[in-house]
C-alpha positions, 0 to 999 in steps of 0.5 A: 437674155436680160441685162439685168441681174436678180438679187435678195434683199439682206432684210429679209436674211435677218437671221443669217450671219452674214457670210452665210447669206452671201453663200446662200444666195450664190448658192440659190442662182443668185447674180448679186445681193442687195445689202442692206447695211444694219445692226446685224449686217456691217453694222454702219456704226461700228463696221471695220474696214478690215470687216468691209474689205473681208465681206468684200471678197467674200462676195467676189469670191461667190461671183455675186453683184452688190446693191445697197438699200438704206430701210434699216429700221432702228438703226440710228433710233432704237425706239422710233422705226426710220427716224430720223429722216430728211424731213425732221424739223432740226438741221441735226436730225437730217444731218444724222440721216445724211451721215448714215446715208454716206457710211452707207455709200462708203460701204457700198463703194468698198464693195464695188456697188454701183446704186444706193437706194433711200426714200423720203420717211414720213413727215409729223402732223401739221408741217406744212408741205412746202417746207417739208419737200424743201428739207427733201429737195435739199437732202436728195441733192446731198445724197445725189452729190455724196453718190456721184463723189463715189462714182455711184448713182442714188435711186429714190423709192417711193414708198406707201405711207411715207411723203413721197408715196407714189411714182407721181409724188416722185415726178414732182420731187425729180423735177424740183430737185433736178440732179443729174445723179438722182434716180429712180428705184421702183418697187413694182410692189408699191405701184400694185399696193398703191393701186397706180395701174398696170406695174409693167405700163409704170416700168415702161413709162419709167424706163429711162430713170430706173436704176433700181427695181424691187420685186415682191408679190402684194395685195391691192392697198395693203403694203404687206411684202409677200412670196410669189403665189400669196398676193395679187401681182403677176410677175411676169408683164413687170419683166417682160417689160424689163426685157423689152425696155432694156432695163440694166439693173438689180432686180431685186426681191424684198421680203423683209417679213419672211426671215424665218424662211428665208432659205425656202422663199428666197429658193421659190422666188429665183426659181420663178423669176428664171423659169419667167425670164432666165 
C-alpha cells in the first residue's frame, strides 16, 4: 500500500463554505485537504482563533490530513495576481509576503499540518538575475526557519512562468539557499507543461527531497490545470513511481480552473487515482 494520502486543493472548491468542502472531500474518499488559506477560506487577515480551532475539528472530525498552499491569488493585492512577492525590489513588499507566509504557517500549525508549500513569483523587467535569486535565497531561508520554528517543513514549487520555473531552476535555488528545512514540492504538471521529460524519471530523481506533490492533467507548453482525461499526462508512471520510491506525502490534485464542478471532478479524480493505486 502507499505511504502517501491523496488530497483536493481548496482553490479549486472556491464556491464552497468551507465546512462544506471539508465534508465533501471526507466524503469523496479523500485522506486530507490542501488548504489554501484565502479571501474565502480562513481568511489570513482576519481569520479568528476560534474560527481556526473550529475548522480544526471539523477536519479531525471527518479523519481527514491537512496541507497548506500559499497561491492565494489577490490576497494582499486586489489588482496585481501573486503580488507582492520575495523578488520586489522594496524590503517592505517582501516583507508583506513573509508575513503572509507565516499567518499561514500559524494556520497550518493549529491545524496539525505538517508542510507548507510557496514559490518564487515572477520578477519585473530588467532586474538583474543576481540580485533577484539574493532576494529569493533570503526569503527561502526565512520561510524554511518560520516552517521548521513551527515544527513544519516548507516545500518549494516551481511554477511555469514564474523565476524559478523549472526542477533545474530549483536545483540552483536548494543549492544556494542550502536550509535543511527547505524542500521540494512537485507538481508532475509543471514538469509535463514544462516539457522537462518523463514526470515519473523526475519523481524518481527527486525522491529524496519531495515533500509535496500535486497532480493534475496538462498539456505539453501549456500550463492550463485540467481533470484526468482532458490533457496529455498519464497518471499512472507518476504514481507507480511514488509507490516504488516510497514517497510520504500529500498527493495533492489541484484544479484551481473547475470550481464550477468541483463536486463532479474532485469525484472523477479519487476514483482514478484509487483504481490507479488505492
Amino acid at each position: 500500500m502507499p505511504d502517501w494520502w491523496y488530497a483536493y486543493n481548496t482553490n479549486g472548491l472556491a464556491h464552497h463554505r468551507l465546512d462544506d468542502a471539508i465534508d465533501l472531500l471526507a466524503d469523496l474518499g479523500y485522506g486530507g485537504i490542501a488548504l489554501t488559506p484565502d479571501v474565502g477560506h480562513l481568511d489570513p487577515r482576519d481569520a479568528t482563533p476560534a474560527e481556526v480551532e473550529r475548522i480544526g475539528a471539523r477536519i479531525r472530525s471527518r479523519g481527514l490530513r491537512v496541507t497548506i498552499q500559499t497561491g492565494a491569488r489577490f490576497v494582499l493585492d486586489p489588482r496585481r495576481k501573486h503580488k507582492p512577492d520575495f523578488l520586489d525590489p522594496d524590503p517592505e513588499a517582501r516583507a508583506a509576503r513573509m508575513r503572509f507566509l507565516e499567518r499561514c504557517m500559524d494556520i497550518g500549525r493549529d491545524l496539525g499540518a505538517g508542510v507548507v508549500s510557496f514559490w518564487s513569483g515572477t520578477a519585473e523587467p530588467r532586474q538583474s538575475a543576481v540580485e533577484l535569486t539574493q532576494r529569493l535565497v533570503e526569503g527561502c531561508r526565512g520561510v524554511a526557519d518560520a516552517a521548521a520554528a513551527r515544527g513544519m517543513v516548507a516545500a518549494f514549487e516551481p511554477e511555469p512562468g514564474m523565476f524559478v520555473a523549472t526542477v533545474r531552476d530549483w536545483v540552483l535555488l536548494r543549492n544556494s539557499a542550502n536550509h535543511p528545512a527547505l524542500r521540494l514540492a512537485l507538481d508532475v504538471g509543471h514538469v509535463h507543461c514544462n516539457r522537462e521529460g518523463d514526470p515519473a524519471w523526475v519523481v524518481r530523481s527527486s525522491a529524496a527531497e519531495l515533500a509535496d506533490v500535486q497532480i493534475e492533467d496538462m498539456r505539453e507548453g501549456e500550463h492550463v490545470h485540467r481533470p484526468f482525461g482532458e490533457g496529455t499526462l498519464d497518471p499512472a508512471p507518476v504514481l507507480f513511481a511514488l509507490r516504488e520510491m516510497r514517497y510520504r506525502g500529500p498527493v495533492v490534485v489541484e484544479l484551481s480552473r473547475d470550481s464550477h464542478r468541483a463536486p463532479e471532478v474532485a469525484r472523477a479524480a479519487i476514483d482514478l487515482l484509487r483504481r490507479i493505486c488505492p
